[in-house]
PQR file of N, CA, C, O and H, with PARSE charges and radii, in Angstrom:
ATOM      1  N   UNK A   1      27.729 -18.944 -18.909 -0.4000 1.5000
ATOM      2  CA  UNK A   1      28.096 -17.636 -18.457 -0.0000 2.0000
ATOM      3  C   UNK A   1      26.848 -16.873 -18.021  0.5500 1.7000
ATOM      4  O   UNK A   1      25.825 -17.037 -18.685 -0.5500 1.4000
ATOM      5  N   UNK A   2      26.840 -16.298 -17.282 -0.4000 1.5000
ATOM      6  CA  UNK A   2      25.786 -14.899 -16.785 -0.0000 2.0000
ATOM      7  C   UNK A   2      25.663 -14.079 -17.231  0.5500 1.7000
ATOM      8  O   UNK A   2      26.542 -13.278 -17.550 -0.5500 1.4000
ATOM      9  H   UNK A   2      27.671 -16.165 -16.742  0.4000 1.0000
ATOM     10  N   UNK A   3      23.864 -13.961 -17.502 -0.4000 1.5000
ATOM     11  CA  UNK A   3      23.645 -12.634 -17.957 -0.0000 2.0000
ATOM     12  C   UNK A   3      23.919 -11.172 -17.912  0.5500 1.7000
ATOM     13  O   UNK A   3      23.745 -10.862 -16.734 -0.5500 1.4000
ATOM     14  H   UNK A   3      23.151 -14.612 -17.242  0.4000 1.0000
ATOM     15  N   UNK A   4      24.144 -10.471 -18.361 -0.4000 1.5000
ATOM     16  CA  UNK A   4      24.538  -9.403 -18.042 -0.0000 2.0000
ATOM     17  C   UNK A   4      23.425  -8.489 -17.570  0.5500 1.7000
ATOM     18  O   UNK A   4      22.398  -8.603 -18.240 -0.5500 1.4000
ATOM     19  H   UNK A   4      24.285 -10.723 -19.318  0.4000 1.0000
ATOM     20  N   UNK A   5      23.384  -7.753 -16.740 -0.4000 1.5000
ATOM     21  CA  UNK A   5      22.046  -6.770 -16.058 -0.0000 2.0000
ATOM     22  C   UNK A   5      22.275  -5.707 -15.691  0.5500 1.7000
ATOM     23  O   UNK A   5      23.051  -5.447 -14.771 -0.5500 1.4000
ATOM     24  H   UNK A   5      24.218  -7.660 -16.195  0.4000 1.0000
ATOM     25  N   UNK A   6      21.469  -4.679 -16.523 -0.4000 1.5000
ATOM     26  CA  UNK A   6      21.890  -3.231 -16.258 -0.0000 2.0000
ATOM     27  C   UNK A   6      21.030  -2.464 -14.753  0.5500 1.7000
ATOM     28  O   UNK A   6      20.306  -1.498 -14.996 -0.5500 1.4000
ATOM     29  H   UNK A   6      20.839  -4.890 -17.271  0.4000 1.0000
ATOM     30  N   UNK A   7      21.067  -2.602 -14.318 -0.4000 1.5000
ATOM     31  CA  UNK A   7      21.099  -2.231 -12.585 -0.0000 2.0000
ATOM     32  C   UNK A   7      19.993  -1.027 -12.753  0.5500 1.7000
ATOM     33  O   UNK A   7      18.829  -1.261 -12.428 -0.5500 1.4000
ATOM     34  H   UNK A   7      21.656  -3.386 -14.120  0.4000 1.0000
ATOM     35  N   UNK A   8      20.327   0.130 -13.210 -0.4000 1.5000
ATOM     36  CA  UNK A   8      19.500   0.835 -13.882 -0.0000 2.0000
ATOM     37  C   UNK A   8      18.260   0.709 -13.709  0.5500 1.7000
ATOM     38  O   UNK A   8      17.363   0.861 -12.880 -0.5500 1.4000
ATOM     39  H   UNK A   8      21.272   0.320 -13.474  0.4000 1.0000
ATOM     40  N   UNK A   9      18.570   0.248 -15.174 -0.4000 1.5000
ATOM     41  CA  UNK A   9      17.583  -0.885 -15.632 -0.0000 2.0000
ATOM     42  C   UNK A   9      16.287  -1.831 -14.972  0.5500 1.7000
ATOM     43  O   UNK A   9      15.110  -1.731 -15.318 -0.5500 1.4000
ATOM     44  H   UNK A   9      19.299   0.125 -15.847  0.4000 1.0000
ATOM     45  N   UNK A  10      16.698  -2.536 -14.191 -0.4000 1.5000
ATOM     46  CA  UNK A  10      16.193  -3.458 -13.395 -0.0000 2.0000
ATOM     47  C   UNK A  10      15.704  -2.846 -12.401  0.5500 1.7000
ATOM     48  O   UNK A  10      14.859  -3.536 -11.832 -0.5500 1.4000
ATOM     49  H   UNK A  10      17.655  -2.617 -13.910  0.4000 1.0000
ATOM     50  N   UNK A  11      15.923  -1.499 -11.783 -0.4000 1.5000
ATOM     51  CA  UNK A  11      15.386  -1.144 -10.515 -0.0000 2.0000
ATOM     52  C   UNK A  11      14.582  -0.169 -10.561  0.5500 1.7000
ATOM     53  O   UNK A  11      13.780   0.178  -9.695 -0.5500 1.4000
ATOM     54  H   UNK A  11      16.610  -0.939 -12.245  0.4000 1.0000
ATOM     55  N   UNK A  12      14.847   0.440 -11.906 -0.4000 1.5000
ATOM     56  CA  UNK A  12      13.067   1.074 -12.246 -0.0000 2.0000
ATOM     57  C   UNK A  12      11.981  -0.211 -12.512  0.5500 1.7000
ATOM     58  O   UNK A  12      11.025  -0.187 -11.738 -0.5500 1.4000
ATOM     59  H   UNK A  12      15.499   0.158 -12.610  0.4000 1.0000
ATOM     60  N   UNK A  13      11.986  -0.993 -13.199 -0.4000 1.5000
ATOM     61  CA  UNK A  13      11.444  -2.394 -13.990 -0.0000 2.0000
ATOM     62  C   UNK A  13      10.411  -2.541 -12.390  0.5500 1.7000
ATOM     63  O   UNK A  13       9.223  -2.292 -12.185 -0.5500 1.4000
ATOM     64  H   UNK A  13      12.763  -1.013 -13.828  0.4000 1.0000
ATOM     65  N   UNK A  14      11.467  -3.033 -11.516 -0.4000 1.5000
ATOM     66  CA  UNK A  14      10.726  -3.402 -10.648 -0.0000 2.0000
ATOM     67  C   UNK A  14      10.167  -2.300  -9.324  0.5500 1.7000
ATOM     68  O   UNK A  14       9.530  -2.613  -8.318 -0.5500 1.4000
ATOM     69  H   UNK A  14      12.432  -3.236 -11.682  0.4000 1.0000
ATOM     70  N   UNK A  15      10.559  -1.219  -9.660 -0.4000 1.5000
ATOM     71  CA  UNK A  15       9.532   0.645  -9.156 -0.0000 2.0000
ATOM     72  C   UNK A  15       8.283   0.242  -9.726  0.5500 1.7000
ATOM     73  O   UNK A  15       7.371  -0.095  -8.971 -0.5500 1.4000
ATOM     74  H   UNK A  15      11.077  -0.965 -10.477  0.4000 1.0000
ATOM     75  N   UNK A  16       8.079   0.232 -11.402 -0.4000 1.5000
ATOM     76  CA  UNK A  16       7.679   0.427 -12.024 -0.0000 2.0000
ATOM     77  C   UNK A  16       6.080  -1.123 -11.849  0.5500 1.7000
ATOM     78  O   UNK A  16       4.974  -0.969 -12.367 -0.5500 1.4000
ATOM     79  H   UNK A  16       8.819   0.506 -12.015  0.4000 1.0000
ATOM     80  N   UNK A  17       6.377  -2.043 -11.253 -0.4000 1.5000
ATOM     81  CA  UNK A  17       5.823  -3.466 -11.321 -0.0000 2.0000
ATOM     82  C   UNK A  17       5.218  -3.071  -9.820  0.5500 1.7000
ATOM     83  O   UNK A  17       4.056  -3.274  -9.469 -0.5500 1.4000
ATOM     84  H   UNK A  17       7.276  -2.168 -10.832  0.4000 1.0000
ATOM     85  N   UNK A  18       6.113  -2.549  -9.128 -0.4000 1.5000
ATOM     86  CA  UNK A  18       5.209  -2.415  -7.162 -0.0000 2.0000
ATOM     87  C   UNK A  18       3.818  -1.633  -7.723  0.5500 1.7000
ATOM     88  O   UNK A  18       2.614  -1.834  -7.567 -0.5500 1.4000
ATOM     89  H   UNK A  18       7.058  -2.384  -9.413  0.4000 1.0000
ATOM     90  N   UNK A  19       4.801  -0.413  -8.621 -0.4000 1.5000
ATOM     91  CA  UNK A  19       3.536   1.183  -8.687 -0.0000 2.0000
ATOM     92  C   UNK A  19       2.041   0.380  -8.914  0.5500 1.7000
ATOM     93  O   UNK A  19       0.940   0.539  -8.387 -0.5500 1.4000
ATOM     94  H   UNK A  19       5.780  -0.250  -8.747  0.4000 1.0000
ATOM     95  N   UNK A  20       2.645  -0.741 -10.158 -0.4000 1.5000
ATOM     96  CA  UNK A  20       1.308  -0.822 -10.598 -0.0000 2.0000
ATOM     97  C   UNK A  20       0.242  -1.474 -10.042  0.5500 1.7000
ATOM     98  O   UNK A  20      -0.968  -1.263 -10.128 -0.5500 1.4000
ATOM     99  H   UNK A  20       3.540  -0.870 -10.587  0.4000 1.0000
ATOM    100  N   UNK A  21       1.177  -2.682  -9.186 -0.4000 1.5000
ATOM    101  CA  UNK A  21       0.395  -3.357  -7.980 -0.0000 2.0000
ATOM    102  C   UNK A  21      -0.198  -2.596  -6.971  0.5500 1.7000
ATOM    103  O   UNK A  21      -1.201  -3.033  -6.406 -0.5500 1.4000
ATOM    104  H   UNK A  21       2.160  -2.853  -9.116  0.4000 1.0000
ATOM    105  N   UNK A  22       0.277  -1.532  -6.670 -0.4000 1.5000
ATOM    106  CA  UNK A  22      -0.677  -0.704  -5.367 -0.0000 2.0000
ATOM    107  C   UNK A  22      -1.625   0.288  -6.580  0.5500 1.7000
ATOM    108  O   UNK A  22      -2.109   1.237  -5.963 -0.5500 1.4000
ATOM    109  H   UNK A  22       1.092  -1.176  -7.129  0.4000 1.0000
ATOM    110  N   UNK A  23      -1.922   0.329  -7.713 -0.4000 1.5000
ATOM    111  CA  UNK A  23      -3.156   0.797  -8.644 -0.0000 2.0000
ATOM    112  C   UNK A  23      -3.774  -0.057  -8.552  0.5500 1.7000
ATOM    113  O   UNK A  23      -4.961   0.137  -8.290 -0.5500 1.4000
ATOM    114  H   UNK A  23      -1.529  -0.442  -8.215  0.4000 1.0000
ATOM    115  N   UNK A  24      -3.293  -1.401  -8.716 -0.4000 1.5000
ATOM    116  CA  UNK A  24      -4.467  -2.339  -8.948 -0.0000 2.0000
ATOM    117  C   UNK A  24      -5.136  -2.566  -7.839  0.5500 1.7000
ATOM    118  O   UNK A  24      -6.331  -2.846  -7.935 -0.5500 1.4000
ATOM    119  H   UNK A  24      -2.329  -1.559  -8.929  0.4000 1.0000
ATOM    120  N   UNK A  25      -4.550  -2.498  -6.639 -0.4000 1.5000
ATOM    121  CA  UNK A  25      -5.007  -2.666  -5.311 -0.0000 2.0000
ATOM    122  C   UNK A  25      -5.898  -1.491  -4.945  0.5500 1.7000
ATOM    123  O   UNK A  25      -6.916  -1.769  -4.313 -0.5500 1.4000
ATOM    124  H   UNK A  25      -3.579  -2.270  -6.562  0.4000 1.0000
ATOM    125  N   UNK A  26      -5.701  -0.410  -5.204 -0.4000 1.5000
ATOM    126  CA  UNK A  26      -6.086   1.071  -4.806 -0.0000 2.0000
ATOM    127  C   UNK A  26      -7.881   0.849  -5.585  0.5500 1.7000
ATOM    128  O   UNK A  26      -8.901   1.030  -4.919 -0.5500 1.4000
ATOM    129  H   UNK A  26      -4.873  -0.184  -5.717  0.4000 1.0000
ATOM    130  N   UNK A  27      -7.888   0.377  -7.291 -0.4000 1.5000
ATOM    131  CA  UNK A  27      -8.435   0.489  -8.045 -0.0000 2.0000
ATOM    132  C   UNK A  27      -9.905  -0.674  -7.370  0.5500 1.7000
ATOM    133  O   UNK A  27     -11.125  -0.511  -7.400 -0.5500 1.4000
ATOM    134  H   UNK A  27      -7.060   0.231  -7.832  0.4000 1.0000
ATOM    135  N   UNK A  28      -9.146  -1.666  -6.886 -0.4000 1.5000
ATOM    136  CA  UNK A  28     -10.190  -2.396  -6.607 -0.0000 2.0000
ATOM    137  C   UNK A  28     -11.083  -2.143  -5.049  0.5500 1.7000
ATOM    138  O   UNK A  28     -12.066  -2.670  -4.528 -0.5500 1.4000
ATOM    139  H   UNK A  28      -8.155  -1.798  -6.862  0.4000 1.0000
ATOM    140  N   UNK A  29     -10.048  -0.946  -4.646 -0.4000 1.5000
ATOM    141  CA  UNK A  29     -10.521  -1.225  -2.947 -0.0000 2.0000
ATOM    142  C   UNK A  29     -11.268   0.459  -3.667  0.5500 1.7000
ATOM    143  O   UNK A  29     -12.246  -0.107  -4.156 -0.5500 1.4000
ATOM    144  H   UNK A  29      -9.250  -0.518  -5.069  0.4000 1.0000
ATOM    145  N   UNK A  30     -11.432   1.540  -3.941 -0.4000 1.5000
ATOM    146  CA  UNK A  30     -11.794   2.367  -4.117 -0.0000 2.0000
ATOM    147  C   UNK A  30     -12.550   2.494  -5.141  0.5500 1.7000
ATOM    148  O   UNK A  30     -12.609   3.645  -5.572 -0.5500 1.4000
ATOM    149  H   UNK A  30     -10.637   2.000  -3.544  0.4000 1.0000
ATOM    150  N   UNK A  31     -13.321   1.501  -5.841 -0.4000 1.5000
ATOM    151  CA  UNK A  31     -14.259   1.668  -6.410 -0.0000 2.0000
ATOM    152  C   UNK A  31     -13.978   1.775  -8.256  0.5500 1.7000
ATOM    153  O   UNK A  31     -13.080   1.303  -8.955 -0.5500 1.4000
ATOM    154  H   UNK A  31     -13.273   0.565  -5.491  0.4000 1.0000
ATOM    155  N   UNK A  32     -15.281   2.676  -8.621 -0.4000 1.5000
ATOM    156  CA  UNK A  32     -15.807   2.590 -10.240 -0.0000 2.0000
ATOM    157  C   UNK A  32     -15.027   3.872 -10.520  0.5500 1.7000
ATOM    158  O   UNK A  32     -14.629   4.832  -9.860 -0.5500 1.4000
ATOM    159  H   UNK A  32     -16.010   3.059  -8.054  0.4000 1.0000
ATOM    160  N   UNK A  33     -14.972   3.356 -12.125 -0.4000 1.5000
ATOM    161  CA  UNK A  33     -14.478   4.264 -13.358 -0.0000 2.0000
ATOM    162  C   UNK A  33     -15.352   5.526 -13.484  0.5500 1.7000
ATOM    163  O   UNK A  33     -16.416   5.739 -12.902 -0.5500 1.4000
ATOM    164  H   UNK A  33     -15.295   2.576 -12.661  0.4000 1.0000
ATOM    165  N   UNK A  34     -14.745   6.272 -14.298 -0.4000 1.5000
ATOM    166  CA  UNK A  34     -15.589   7.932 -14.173 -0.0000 2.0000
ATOM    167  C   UNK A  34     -17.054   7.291 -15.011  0.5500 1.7000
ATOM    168  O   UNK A  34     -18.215   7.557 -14.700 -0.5500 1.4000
ATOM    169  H   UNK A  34     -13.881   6.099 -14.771  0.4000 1.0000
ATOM    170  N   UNK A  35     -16.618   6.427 -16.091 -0.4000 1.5000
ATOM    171  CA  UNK A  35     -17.714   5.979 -16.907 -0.0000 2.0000
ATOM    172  C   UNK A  35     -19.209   5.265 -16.254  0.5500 1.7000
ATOM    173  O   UNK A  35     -20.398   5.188 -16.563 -0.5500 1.4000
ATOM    174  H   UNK A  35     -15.675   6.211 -16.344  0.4000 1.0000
ATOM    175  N   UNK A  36     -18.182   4.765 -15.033 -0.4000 1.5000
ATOM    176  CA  UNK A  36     -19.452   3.849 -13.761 -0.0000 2.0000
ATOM    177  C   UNK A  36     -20.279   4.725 -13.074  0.5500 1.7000
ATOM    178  O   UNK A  36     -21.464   4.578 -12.773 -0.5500 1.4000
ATOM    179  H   UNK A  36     -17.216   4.827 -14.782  0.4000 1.0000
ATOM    180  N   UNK A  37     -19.417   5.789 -12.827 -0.4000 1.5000
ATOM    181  CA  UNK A  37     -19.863   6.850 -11.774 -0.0000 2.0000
ATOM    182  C   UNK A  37     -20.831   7.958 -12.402  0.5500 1.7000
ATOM    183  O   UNK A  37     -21.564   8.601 -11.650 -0.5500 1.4000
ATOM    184  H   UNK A  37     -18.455   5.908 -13.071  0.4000 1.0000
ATOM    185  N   UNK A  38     -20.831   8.183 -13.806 -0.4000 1.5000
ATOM    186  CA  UNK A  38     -21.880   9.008 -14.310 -0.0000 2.0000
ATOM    187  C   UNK A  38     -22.752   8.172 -14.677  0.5500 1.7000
ATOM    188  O   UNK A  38     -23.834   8.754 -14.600 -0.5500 1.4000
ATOM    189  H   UNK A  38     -20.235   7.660 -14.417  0.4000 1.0000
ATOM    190  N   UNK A  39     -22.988   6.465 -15.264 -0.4000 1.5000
ATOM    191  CA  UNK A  39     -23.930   6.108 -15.518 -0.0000 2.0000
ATOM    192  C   UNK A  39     -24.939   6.238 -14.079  0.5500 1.7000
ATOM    193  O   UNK A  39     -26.030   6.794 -13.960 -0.5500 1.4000
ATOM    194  H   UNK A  39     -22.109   5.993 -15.327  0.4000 1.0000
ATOM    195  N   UNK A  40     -24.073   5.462 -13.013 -0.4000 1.5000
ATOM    196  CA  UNK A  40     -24.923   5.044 -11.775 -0.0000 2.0000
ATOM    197  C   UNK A  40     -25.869   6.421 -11.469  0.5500 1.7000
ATOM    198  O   UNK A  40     -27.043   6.367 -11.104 -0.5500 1.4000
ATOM    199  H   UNK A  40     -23.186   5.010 -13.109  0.4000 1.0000
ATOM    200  N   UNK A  41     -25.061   7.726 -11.711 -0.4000 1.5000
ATOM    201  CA  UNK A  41     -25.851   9.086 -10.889 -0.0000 2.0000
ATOM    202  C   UNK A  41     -27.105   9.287 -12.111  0.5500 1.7000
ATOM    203  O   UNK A  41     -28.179   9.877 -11.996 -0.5500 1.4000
ATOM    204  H   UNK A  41     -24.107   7.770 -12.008  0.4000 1.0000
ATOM    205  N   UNK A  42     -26.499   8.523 -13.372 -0.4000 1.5000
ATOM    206  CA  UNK A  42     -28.022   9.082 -14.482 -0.0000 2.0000
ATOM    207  C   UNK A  42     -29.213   7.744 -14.011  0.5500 1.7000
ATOM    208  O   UNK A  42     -30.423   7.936 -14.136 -0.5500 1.4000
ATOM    209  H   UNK A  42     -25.626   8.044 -13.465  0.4000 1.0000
ATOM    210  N   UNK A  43     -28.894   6.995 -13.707 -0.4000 1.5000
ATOM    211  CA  UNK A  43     -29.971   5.462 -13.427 -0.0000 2.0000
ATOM    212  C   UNK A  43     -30.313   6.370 -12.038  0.5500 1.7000
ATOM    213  O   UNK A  43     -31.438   6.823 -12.249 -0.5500 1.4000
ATOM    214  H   UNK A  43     -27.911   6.839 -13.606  0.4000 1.0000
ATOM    215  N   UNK A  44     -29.911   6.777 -10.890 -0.4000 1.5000
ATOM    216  CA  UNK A  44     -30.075   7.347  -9.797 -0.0000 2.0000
ATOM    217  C   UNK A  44     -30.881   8.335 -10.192  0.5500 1.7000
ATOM    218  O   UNK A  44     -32.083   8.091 -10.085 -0.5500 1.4000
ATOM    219  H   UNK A  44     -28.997   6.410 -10.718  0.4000 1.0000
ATOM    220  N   UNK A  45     -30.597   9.311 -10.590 -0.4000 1.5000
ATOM    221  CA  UNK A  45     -31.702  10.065 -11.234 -0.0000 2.0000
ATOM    222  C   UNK A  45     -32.851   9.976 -12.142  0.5500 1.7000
ATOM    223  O   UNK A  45     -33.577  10.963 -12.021 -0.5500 1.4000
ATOM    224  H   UNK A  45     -29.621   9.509 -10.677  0.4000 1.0000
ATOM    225  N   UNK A  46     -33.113   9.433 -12.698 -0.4000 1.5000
ATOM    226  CA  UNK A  46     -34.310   8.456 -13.689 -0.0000 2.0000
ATOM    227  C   UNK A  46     -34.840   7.725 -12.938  0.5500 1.7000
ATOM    228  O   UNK A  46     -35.906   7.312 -13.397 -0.5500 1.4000
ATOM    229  H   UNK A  46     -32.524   8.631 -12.796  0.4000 1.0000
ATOM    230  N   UNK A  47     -34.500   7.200 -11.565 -0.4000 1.5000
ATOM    231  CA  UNK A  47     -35.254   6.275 -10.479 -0.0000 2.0000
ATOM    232  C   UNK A  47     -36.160   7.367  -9.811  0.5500 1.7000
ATOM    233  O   UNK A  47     -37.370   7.213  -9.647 -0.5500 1.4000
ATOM    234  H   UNK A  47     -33.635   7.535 -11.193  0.4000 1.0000
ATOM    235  N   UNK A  48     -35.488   8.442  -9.457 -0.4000 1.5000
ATOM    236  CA  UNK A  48     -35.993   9.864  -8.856 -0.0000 2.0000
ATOM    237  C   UNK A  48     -36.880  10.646  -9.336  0.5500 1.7000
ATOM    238  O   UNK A  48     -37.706  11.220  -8.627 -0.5500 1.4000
ATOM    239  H   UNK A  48     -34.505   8.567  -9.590  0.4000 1.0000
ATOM    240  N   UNK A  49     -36.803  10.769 -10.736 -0.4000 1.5000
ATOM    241  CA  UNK A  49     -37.669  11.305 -11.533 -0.0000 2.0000
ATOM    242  C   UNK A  49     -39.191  10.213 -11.424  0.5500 1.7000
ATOM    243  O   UNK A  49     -40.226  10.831 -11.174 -0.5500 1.4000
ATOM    244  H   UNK A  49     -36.131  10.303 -11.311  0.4000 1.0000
ATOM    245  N   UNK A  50     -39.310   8.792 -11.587 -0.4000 1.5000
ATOM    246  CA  UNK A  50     -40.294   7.789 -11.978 -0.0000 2.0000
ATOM    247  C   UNK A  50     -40.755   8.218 -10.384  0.5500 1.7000
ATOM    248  O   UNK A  50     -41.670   9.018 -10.184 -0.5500 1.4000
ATOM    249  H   UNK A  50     -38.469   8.290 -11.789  0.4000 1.0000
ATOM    250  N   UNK A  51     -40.260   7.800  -9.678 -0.4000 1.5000
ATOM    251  CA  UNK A  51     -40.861   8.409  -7.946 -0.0000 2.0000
ATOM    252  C   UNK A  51     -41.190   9.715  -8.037  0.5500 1.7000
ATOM    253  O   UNK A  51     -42.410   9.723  -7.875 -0.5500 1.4000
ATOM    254  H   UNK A  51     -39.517   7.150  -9.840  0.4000 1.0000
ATOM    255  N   UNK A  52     -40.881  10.643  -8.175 -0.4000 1.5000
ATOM    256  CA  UNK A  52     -41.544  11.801  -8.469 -0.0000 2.0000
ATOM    257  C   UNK A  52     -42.995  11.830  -8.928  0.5500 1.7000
ATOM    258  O   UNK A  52     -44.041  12.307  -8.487 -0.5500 1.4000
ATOM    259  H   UNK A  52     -39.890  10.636  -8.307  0.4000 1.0000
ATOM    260  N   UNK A  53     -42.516  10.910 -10.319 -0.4000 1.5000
ATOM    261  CA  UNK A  53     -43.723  10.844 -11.202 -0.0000 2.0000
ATOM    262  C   UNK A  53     -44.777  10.582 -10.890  0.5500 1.7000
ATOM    263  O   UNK A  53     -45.788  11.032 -11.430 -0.5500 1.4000
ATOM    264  H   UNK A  53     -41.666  10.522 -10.677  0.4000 1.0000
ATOM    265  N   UNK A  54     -44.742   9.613  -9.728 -0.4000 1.5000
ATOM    266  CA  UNK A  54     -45.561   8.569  -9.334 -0.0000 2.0000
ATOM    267  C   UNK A  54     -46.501   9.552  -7.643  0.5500 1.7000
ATOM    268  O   UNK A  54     -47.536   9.190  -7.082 -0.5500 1.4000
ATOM    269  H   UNK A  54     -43.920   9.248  -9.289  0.4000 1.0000
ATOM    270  N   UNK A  55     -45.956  10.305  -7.433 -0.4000 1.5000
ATOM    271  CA  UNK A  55     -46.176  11.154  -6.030 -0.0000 2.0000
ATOM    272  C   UNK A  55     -47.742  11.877  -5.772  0.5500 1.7000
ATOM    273  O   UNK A  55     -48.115  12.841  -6.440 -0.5500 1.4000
ATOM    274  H   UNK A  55     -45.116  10.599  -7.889  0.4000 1.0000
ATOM    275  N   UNK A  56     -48.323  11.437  -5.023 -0.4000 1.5000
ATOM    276  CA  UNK A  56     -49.618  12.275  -5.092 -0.0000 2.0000
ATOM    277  C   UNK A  56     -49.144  13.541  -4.874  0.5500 1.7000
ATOM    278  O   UNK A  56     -48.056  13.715  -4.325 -0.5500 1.4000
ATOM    279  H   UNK A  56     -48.020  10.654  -4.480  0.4000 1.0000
ATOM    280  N   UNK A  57     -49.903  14.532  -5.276 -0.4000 1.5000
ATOM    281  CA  UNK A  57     -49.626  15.920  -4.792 -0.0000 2.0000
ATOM    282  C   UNK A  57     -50.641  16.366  -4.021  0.5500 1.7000
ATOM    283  O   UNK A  57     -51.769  16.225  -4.493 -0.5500 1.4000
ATOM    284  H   UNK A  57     -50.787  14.391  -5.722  0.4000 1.0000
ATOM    285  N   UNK A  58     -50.544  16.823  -3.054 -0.4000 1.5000
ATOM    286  CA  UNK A  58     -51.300  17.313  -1.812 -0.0000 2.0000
ATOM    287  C   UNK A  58     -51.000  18.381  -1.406  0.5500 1.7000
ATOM    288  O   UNK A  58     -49.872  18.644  -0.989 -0.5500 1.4000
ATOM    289  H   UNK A  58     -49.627  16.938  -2.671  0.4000 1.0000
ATOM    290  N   UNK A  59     -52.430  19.595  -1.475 -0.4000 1.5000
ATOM    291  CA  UNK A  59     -52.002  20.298  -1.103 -0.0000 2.0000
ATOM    292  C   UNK A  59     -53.157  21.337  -0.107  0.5500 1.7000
ATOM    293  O   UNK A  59     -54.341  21.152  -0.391 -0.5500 1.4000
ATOM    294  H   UNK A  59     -53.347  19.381  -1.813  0.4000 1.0000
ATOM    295  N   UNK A  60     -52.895  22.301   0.919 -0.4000 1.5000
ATOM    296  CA  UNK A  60     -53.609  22.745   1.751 -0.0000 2.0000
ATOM    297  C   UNK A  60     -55.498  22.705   1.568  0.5500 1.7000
ATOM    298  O   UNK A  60     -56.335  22.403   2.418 -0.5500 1.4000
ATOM    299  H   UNK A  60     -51.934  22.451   1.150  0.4000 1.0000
ATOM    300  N   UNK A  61     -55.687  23.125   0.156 -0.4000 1.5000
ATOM    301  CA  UNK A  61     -57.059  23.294  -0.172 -0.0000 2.0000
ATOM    302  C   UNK A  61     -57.776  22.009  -0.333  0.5500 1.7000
ATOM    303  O   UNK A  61     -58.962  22.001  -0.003 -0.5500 1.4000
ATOM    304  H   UNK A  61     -55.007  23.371  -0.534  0.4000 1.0000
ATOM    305  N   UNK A  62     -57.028  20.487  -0.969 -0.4000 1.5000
ATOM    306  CA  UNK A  62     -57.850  19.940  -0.989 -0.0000 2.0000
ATOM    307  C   UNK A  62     -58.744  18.898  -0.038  0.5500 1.7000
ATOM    308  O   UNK A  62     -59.763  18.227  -0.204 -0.5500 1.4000
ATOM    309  H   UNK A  62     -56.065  20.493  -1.237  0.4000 1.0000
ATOM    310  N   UNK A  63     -57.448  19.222   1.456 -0.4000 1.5000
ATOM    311  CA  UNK A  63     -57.439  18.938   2.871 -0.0000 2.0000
ATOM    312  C   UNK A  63     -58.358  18.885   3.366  0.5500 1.7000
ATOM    313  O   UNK A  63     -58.751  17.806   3.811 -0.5500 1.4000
ATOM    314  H   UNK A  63     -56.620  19.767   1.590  0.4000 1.0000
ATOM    315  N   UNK A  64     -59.493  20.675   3.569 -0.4000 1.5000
ATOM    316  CA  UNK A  64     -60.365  20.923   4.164 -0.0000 2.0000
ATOM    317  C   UNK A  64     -61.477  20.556   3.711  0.5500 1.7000
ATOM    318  O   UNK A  64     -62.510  20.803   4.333 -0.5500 1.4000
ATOM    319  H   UNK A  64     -59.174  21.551   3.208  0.4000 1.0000
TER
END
């Protein structure tokens, strides 16, 4: 005999299975987690700072 299937049921199930496939798709084509995105800008900045660090300073007086 055949299962019985609540229609309902089944057609959120599979709403619910597309949604998550176009996240996973979205997730991989659009990049990093909030957690990725503040480390990368603190390593980005600490690269900025060591270049800084590193910068001769030059300035009008010691020119002439």
């Amino acid at each position: 005999m055949a299962e019985i299937v609540n229609l309902r049921q089944h057609r959120k199930r599979k709403a619910r299975a597309s949604r998550e496939a176009v996240a996973a798709e979205n997730r991989l084509r659009f990049g990093m987690t909030r957690a990725e995105r503040e480390r990368e800008a603190a390593v980005q900045a600490q690269d900025e700072r060591k270049l800084d660090g590193h910068r001769r300073e030059t300035s009008g007086d010691e020119e002439q």
